[in-house]
C-alpha positions in Angstrom: -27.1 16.9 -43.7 -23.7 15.6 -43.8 -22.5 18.4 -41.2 -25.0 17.3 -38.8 -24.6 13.6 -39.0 -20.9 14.3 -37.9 -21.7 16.9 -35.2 -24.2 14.2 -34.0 -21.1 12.2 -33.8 -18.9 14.7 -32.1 -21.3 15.4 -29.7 -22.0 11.4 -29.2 -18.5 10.4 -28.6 -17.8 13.8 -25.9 -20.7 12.4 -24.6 -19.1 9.0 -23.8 -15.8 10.5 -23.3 -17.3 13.1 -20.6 -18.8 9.6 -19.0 -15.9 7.6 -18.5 -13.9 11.1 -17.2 -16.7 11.6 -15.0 -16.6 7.7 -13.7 -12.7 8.0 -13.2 -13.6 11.5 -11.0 -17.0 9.7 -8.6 -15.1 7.6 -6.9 -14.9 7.8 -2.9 -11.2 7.5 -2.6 -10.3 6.7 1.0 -6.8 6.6 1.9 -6.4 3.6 3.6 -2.1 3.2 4.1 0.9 5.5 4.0 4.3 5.0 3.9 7.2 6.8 3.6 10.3 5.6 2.5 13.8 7.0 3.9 17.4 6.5 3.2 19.4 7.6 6.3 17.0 10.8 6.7 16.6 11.8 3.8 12.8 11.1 2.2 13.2 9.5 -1.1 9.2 8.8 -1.5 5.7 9.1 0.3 3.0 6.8 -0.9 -0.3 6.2 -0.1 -3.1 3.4 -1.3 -6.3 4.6 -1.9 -9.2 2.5 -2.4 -13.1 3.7 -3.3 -14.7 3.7 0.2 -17.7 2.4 -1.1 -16.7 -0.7 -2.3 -16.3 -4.4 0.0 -13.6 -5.8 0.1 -12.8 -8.6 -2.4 -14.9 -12.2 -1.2 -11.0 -14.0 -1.7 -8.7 -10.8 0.1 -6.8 -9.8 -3.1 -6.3 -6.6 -3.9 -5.5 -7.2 -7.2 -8.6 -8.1 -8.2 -9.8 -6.7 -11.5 -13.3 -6.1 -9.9 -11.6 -3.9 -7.4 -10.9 -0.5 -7.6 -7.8 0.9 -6.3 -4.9 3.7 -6.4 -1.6 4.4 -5.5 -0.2 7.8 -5.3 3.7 8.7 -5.0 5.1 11.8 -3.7 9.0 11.9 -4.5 11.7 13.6 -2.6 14.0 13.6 -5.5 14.7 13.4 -9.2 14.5 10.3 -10.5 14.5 9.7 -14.1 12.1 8.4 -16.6 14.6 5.4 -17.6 15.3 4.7 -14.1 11.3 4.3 -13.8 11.5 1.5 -16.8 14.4 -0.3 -15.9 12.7 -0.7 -12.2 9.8 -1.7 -13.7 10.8 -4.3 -15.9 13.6 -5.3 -13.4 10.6 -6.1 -11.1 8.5 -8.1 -12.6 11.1 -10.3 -14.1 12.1 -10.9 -10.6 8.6 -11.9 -10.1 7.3 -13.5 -13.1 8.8 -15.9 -15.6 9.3 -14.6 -19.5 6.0 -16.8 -20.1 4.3 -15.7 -17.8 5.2 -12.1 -19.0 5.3 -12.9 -22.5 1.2 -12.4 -23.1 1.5 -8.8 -21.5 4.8 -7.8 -23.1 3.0 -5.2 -25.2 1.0 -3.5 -22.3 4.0 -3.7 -19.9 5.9 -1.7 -22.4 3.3 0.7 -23.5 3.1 1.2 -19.7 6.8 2.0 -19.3 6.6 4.5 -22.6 4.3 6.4 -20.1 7.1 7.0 -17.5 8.5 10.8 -17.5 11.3 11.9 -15.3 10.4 13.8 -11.7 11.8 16.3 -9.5 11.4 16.7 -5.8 7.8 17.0 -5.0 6.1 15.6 -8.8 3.8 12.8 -7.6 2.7 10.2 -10.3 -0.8 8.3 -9.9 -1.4 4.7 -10.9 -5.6 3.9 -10.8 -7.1 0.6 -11.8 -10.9 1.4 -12.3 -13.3 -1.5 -13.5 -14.6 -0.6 -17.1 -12.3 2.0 -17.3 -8.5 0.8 -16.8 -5.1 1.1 -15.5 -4.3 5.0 -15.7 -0.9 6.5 -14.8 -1.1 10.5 -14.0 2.1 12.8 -13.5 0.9 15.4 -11.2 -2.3 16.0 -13.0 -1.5 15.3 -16.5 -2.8 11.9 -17.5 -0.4 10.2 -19.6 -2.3 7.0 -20.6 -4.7 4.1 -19.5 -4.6 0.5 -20.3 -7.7 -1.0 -20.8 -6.4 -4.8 -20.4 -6.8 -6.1 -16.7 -4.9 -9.0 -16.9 -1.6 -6.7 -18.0 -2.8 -3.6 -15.2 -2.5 -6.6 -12.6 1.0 -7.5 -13.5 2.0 -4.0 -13.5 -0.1 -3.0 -9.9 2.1 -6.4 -8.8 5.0 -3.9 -8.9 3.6 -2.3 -5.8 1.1 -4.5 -4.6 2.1 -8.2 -5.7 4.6 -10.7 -6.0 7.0 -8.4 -8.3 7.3 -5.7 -5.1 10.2 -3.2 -5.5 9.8 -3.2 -1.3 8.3 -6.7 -0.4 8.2 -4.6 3.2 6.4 -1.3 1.7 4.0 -4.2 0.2 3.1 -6.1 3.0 2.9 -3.1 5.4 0.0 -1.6 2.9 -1.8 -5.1 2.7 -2.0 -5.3 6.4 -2.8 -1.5 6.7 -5.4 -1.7 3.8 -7.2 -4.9 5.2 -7.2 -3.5 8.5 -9.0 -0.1 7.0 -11.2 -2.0 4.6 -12.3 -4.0 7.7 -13.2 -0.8 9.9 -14.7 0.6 6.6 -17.1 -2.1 6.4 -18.0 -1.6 9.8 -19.4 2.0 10.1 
C-alpha cells in the first residue's frame, strides 16, 4: 500500500508539472519588435519582444504588468561572459532604482543573475514572464530557472523593458513597436 500511495504521488505531481510545462508551451507568441544592435558593422545582438497574440493589451499601457504575458529573445553575435551578464544586470538596475527600492528583491535579483551562463556567437537566451507560472530565463533551450515572484520578475524585465534599460533607445523603439502591433492585433 505504501508503494502505491507514493506512485499516486509521483504520478500527481508529473501531472501538475506536465501542466505548468504545457501552459509555458500554449501560448500564441507573436513577435511584435526587432532590433538589432550594431557597433560600427559588426552585430553584437538581435532581439525580439514577443507577446501572446491572444491577449489585450494592458487597460493602463504597461508592459510590465504582471497580468501580462511577454518574452524577449536574444540572439548574440559574440561571446560574452556570464559575469559580464551580472555585472550588467546589477549595474542597471541600480542605475534605475534606489538600494530601497531594490532591497525587497535582492534575493530574486541575485538568484536571477546565478542563472546567467557565458555565450558564443549565435547562443540566444530567453527571458518569459507568464502569469501563474513566472519569470523564466532559457539558454538556447535549456531552462535554467524561473522566478515565481512578480514584483522581483518586473524589476528584472525593467532591464529591457523599464526604467533600468541597458539601451533607453532599444527600449523605447520596442514600446512604440509593440504598442503599434498590439494595436493592429486587436484589430483583426
Amino acid at each position: 500500500m505504501r508503494k502505491l500511495a507514493g506512485g499516486w504521488r509521483f504520478v500527481v505531481v508529473m501531472t501538475l508539472l506536465a501542466g505548468v510545462a504545457g501552459t509555458a508551451q500554449a501560448l500564441n507568441w507573436q513577435t511584435v519588435a526587432a532590433d538589432t544592435y550594431k557597433l560600427l558593422w559588426k552585430e553584437i545582438t538581435y532581439t525580439e519582444l514577443q507577446v501572446d497574440g491572444e491577449q489585450a493589451m494592458p487597460a493602463e499601457g504597461d508592459i510590465l504588468t504582471p497580468s501580462y504575458a511577454k518574452q524577449i529573445v536574444i540572439r548574440y553575435g559574440l561571446s560574452v561572459s556570464a559575469e559580464r551578464f551580472r555585472k550588467l544586470t546589477d549595474d542597471s538596475l541600480a542605475g534605475g532604482y534606489s538600494e530601497e527600492e531594490l532591497a525587497p528583491h535582492r534575493r530574486a535579483i541575485d538568484t536571477f543573475n546565478s542563472w546567467y551562463l557565458g555565450v558564443e556567437k549565435g547562443d540566444k537566451y530567453r527571458l518569459s514572464w507568464q502569469p501563474g507560472v513566472g519569470l523564466s530565463l532559457h539558454h538556447n533551450e535549456t531552462h535554467l530557472g524561473t522566478l515565481a515572484d512578480a514584483q522581483a520578475a518586473q524589476v528584472i524585465l525593467s532591464v529591457w523593458l523599464g526604467r533600468a534599460a541597458v539601451s533607453e533607445d532599444q527600449r523605447d523603439s520596442f514600446l512604440r513597436q509593440w504598442r503599434s502591433a498590439t494595436n493592429r492585433l486587436a484589430e483583426n
